[in-house]
N, CA, C and O atoms as a printed pandas DataFrame, in Angstrom:
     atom_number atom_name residue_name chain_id  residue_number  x_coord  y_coord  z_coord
0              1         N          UNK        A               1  -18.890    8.153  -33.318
1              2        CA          UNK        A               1  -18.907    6.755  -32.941
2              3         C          UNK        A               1  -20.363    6.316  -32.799
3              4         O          UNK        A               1  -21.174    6.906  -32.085
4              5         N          UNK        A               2  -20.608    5.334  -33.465
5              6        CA          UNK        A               2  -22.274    4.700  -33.216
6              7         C          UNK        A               2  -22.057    3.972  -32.111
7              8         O          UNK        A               2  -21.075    3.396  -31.644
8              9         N          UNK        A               3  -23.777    4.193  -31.615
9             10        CA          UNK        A               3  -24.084    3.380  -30.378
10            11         C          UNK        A               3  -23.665    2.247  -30.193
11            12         O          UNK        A               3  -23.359    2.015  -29.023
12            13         N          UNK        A               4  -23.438    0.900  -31.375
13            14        CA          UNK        A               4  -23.236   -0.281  -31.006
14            15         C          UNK        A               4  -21.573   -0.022  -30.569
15            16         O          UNK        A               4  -21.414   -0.569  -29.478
16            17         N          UNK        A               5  -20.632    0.447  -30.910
17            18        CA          UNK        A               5  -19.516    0.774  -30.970
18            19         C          UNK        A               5  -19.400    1.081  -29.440
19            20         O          UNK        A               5  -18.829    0.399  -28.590
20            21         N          UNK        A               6  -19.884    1.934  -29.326
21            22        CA          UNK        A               6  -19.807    2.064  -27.965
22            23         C          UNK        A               6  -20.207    1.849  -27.040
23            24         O          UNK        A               6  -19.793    2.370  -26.004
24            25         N          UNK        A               7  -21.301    0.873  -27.103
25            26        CA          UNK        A               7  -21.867    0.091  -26.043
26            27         C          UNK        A               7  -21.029   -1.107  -25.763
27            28         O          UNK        A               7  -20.947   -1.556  -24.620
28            29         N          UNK        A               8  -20.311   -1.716  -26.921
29            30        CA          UNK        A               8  -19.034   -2.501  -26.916
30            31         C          UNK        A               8  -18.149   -2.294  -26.629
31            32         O          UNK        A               8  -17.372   -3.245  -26.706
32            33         N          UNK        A               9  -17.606   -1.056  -26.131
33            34        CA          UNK        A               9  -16.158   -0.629  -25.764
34            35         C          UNK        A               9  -16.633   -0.356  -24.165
35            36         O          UNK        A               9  -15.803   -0.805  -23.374
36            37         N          UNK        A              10  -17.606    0.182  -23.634
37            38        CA          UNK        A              10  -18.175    0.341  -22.193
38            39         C          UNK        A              10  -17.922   -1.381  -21.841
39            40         O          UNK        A              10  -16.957   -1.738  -21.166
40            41         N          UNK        A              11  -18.706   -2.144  -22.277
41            42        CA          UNK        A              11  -18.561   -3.459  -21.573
42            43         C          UNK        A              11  -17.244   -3.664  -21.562
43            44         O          UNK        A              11  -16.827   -3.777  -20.410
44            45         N          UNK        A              12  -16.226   -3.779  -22.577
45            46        CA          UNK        A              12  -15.166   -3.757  -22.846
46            47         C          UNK        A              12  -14.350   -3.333  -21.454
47            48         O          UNK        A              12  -13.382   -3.910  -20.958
48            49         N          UNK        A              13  -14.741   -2.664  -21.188
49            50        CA          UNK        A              13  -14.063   -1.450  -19.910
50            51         C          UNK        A              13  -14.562   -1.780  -18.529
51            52         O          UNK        A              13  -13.900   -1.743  -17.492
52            53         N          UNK        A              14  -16.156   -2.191  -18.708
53            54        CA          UNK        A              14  -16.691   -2.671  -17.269
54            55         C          UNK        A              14  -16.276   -4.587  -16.957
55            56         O          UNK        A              14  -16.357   -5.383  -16.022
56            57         N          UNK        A              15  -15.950   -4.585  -17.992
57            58        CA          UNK        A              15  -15.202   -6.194  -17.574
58            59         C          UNK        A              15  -13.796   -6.179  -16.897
59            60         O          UNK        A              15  -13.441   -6.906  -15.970
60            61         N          UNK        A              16  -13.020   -5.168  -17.562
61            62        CA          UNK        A              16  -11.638   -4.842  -17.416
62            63         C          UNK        A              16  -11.647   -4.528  -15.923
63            64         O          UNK        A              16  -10.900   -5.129  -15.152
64            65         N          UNK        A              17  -12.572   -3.500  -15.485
65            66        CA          UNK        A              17  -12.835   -2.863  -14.214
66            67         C          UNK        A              17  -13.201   -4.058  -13.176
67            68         O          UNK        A              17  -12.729   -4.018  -12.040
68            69         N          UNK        A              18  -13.836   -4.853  -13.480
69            70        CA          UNK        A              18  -14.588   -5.567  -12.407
70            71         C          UNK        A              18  -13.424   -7.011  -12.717
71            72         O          UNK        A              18  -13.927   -8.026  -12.234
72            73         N          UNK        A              19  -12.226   -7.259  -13.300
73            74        CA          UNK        A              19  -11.160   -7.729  -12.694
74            75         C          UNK        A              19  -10.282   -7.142  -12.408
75            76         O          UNK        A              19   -9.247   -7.798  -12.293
76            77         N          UNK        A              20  -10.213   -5.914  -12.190
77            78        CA          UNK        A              20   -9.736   -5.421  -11.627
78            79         C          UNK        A              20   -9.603   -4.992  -10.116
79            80         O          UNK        A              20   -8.663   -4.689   -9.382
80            81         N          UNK        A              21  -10.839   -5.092   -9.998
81            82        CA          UNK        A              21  -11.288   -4.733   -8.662
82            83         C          UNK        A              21  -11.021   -6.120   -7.376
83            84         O          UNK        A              21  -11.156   -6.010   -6.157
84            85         N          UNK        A              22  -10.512   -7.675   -8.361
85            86        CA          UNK        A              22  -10.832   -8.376   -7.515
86            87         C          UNK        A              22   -9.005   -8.531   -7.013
87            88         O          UNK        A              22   -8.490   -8.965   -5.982
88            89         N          UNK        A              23   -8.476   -8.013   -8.148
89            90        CA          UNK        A              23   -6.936   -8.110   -8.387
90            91         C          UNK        A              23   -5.876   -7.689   -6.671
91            92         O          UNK        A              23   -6.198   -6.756   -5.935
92            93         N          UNK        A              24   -5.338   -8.104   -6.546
93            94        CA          UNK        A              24   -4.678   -7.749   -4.898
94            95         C          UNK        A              24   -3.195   -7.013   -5.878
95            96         O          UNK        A              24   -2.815   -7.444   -6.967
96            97         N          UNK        A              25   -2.626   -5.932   -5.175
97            98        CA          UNK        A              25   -1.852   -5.332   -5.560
98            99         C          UNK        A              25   -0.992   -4.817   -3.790
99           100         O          UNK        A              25   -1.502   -4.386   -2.756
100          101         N          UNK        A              26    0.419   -5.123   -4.147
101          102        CA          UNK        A              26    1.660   -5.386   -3.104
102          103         C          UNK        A              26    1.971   -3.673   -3.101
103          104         O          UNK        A              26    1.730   -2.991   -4.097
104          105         N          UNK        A              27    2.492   -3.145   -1.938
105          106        CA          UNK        A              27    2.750   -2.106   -1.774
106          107         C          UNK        A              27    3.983   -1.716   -0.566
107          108         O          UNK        A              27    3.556   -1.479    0.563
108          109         N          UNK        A              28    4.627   -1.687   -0.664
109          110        CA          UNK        A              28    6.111   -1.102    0.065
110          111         C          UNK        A              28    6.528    0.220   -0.012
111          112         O          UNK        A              28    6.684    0.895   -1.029
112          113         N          UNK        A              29    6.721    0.583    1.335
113          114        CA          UNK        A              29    7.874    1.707    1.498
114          115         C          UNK        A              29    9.033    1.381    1.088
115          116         O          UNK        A              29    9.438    0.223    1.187
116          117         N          UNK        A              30    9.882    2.537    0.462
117          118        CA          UNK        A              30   11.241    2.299    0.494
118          119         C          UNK        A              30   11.980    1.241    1.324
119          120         O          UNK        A              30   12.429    0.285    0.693
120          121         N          UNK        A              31   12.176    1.280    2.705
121          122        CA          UNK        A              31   13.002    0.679    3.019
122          123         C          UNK        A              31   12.114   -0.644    3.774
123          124         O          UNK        A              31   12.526   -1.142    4.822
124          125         N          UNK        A              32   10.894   -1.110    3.110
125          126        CA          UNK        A              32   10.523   -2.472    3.445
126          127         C          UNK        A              32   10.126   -2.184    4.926
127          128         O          UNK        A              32   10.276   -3.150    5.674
128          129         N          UNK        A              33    9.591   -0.903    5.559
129          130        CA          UNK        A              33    9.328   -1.639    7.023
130          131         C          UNK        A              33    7.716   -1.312    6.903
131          132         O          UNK        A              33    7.066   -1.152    7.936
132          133         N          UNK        A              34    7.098   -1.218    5.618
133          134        CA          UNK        A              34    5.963   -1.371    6.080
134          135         C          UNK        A              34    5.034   -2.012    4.614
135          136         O          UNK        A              34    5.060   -1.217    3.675
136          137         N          UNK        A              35    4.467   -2.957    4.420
137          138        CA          UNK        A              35    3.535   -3.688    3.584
138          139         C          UNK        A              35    2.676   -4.048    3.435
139          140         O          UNK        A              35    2.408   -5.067    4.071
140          141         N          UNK        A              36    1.645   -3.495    2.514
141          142        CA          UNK        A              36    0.324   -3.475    2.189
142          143         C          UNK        A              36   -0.134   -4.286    0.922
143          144         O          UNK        A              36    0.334   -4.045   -0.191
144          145         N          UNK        A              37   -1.072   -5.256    1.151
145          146        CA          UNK        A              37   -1.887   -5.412    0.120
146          147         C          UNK        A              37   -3.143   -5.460    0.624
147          148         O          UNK        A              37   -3.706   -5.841    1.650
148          149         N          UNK        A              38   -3.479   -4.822   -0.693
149          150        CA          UNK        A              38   -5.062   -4.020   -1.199
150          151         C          UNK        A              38   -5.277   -4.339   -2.597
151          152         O          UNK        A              38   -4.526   -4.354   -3.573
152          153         N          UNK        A              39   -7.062   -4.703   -2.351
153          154        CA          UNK        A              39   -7.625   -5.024   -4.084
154          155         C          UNK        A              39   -7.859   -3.876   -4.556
155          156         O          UNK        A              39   -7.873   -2.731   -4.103
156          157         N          UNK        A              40   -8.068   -4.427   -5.685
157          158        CA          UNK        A              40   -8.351   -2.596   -6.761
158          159         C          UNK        A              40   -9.526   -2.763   -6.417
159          160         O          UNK        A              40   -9.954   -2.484   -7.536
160          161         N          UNK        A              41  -10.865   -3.076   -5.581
161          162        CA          UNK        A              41  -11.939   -2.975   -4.935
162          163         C          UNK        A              41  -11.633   -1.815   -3.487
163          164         O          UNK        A              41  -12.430   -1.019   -2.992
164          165         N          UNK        A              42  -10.568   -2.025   -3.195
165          166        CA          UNK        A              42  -10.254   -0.873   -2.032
166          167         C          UNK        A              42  -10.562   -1.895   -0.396
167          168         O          UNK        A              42  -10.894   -1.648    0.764
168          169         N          UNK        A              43  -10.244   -2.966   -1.129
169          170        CA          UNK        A              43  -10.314   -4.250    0.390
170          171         C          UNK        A              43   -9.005   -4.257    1.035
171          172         O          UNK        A              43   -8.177   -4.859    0.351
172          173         N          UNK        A              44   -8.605   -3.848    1.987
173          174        CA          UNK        A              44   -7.400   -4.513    2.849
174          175         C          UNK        A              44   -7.640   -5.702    3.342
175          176         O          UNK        A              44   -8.474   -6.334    3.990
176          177         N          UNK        A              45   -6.115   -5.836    2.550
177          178        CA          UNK        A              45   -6.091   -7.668    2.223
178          179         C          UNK        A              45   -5.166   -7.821    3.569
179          180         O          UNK        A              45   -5.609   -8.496    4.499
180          181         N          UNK        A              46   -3.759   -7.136    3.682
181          182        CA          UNK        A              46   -3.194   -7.260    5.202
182          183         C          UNK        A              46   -2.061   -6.418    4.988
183          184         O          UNK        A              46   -1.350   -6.328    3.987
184          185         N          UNK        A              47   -1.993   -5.755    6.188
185          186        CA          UNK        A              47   -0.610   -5.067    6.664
186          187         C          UNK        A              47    0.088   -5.497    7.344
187          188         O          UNK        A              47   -0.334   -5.832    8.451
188          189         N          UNK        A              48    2.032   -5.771    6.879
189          190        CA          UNK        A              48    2.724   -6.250    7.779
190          191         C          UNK        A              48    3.485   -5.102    8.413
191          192         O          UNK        A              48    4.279   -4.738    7.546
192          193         N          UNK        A              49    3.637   -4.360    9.479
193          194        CA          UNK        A              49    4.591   -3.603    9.964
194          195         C          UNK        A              49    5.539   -4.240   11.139
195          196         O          UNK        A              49    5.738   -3.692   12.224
196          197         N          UNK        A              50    6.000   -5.298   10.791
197          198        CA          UNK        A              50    7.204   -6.179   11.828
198          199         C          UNK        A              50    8.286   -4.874   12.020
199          200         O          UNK        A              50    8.468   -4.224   13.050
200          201         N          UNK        A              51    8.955   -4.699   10.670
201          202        CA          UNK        A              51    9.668   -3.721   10.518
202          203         C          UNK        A              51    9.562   -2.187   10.992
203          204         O          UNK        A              51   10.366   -1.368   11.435
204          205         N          UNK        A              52    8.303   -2.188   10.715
205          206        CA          UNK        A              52    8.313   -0.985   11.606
206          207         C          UNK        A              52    8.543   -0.669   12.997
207          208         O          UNK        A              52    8.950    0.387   13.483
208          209         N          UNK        A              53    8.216   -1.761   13.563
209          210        CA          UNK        A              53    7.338   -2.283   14.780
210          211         C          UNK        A              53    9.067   -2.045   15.794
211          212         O          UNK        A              53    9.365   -1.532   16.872
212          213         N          UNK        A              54    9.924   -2.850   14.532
213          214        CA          UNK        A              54   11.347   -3.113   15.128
214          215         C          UNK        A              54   12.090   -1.523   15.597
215          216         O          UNK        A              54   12.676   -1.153   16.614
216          217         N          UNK        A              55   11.611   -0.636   13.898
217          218        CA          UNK        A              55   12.486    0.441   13.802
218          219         C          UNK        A              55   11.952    1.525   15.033
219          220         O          UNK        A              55   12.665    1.801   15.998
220          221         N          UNK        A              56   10.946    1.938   14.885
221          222        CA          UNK        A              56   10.170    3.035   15.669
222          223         C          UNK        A              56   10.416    2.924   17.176
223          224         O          UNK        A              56   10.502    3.989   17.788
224          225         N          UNK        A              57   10.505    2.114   17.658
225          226        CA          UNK        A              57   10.996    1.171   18.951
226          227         C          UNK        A              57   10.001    1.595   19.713
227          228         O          UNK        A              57   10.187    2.438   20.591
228          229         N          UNK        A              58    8.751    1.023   19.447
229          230        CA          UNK        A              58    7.325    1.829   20.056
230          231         C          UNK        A              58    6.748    3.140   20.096
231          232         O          UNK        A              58    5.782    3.453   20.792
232          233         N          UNK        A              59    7.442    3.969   19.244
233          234        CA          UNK        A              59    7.279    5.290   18.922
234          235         C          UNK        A              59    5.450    5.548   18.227
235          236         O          UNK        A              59    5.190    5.920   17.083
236          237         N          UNK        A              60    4.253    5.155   19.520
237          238        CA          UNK        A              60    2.875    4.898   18.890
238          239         C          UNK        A              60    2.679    6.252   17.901
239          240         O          UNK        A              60    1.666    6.073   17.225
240          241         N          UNK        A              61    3.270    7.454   17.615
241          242        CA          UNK        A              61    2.990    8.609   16.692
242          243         C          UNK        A              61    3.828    8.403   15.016
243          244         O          UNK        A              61    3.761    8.497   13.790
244          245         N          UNK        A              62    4.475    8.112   16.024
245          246        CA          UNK        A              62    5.505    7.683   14.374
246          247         C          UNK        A              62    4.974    6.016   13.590
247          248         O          UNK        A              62    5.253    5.528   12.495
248          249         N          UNK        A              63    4.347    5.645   14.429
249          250        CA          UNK        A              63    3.687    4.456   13.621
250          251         C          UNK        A              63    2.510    4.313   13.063
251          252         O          UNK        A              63    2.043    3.368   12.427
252          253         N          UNK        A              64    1.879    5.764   13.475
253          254        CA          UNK        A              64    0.334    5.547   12.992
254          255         C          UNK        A              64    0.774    6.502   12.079
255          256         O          UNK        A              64    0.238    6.071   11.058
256          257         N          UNK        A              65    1.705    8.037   11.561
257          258        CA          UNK        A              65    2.117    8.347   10.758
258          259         C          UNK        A              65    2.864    7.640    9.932
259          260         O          UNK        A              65    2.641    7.970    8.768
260          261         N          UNK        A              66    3.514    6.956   10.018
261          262        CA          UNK        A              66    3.900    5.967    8.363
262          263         C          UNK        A              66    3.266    5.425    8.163
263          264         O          UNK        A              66    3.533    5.144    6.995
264          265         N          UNK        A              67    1.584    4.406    8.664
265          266        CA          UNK        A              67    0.585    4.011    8.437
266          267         C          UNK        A              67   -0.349    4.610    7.636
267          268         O          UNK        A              67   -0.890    4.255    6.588
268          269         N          UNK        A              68   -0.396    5.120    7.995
269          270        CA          UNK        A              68   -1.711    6.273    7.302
270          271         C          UNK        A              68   -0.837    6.728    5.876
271          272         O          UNK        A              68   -1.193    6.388    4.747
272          273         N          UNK        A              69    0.585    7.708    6.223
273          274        CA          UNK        A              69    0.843    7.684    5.069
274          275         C          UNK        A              69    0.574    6.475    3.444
275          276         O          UNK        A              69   -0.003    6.453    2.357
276          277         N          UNK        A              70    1.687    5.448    4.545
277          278        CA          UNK        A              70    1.589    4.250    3.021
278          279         C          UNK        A              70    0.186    3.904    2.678
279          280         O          UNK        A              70   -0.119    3.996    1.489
280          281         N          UNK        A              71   -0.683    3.535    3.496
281          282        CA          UNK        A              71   -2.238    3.515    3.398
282          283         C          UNK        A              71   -2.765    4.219    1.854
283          284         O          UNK        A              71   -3.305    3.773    0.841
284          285         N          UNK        A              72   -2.214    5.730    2.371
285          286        CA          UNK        A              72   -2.853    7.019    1.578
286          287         C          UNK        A              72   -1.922    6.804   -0.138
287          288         O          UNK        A              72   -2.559    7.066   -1.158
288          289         N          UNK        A              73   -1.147    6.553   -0.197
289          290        CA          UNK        A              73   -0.119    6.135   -0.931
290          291         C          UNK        A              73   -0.609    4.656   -1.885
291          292         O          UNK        A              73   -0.745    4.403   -3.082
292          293         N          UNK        A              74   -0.741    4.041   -0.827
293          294        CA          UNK        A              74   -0.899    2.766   -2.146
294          295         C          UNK        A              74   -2.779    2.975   -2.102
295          296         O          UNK        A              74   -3.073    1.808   -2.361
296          297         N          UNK        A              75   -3.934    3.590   -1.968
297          298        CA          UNK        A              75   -5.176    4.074   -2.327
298          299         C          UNK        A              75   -5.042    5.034   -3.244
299          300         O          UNK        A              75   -6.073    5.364   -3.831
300          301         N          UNK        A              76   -3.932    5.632   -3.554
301          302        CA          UNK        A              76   -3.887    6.851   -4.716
302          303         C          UNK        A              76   -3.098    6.080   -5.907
303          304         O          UNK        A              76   -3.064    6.330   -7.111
304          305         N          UNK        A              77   -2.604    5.267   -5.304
305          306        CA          UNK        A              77   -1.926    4.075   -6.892
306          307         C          UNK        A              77   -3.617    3.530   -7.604
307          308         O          UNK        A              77   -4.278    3.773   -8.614
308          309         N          UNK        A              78   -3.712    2.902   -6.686
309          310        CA          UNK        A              78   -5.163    2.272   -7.001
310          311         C          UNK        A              78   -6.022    2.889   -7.699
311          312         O          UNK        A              78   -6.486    2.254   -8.646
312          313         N          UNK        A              79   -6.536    4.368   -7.466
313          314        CA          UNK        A              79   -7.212    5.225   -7.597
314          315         C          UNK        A              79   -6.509    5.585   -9.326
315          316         O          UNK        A              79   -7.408    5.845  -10.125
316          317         N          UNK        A              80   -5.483    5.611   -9.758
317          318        CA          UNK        A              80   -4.389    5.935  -10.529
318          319         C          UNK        A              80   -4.751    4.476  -11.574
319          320         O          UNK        A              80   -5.554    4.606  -12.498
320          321         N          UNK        A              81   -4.184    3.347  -11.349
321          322        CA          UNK        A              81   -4.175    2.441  -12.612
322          323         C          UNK        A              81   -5.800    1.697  -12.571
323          324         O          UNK        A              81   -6.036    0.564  -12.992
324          325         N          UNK        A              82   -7.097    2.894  -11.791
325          326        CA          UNK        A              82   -8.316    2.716  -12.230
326          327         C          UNK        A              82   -8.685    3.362  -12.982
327          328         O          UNK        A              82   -9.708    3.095  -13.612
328          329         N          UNK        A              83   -7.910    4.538  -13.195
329          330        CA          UNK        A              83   -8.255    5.708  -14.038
330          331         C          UNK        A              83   -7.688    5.291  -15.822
331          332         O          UNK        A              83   -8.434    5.357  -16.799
332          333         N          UNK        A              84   -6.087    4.840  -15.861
333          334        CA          UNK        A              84   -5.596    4.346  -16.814
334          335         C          UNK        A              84   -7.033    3.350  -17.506
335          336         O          UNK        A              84   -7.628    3.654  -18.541
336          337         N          UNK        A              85   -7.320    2.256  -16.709
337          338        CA          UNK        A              85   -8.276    1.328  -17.273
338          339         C          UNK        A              85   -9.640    1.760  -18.291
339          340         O          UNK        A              85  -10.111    1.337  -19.346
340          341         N          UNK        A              86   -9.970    2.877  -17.289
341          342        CA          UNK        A              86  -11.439    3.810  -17.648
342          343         C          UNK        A              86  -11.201    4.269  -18.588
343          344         O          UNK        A              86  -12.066    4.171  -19.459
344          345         N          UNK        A              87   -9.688    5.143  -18.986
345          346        CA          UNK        A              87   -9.199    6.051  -19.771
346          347         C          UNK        A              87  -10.242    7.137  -19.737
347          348         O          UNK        A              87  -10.709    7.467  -18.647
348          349         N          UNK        A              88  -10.630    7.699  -20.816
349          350        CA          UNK        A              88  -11.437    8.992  -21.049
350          351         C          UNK        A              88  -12.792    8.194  -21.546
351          352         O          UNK        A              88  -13.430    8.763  -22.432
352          353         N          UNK        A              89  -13.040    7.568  -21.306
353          354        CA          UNK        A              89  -14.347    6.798  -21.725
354          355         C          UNK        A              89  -15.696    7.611  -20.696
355          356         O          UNK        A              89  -16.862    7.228  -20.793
């Protein structure tokens, strides 16, 4: 591949990336009691845990564990359709 070729497919990719990054992406547990959106920049945009809040019935261990989980969960999606974008470039 010649240089111009591929100095055109990098921009190609760093444009793709940098709307990507501004993009907000929705994130749910199974049963809806906990919701995240986050940019493909890695910004928390807001968490709703009403549902949780309801189910756990103040259970403060069991709420910072499904937190952290979904957290860790929708940052490894992210991490995931940044990689698709990059591909092997």
């Amino acid at each position: 591949m010649d240089m111009k070729r591929m100095l055109a497919q990098a921009q190609v990719i760093q444009g793709k990336l940098t709307k990507f990054k501004k993009e907000e992406f929705t994130f749910s547990d199974i049963d809806g009691l906990v919701k995240i959106i986050i940019t493909g920049g890695r910004k928390l945009v807001s968490i709703n845990i009403e549902g949780l809040l309801k189910e756990a019935e103040n259970d403060y261990s069991s709420i910072n564990d499904m937190l952290q989980t979904e957290l860790n969960k929708a940052l490894k999606k992210i991490d995931e359709k940044e990689k698709n974008i990059a591909g092997n470039f």
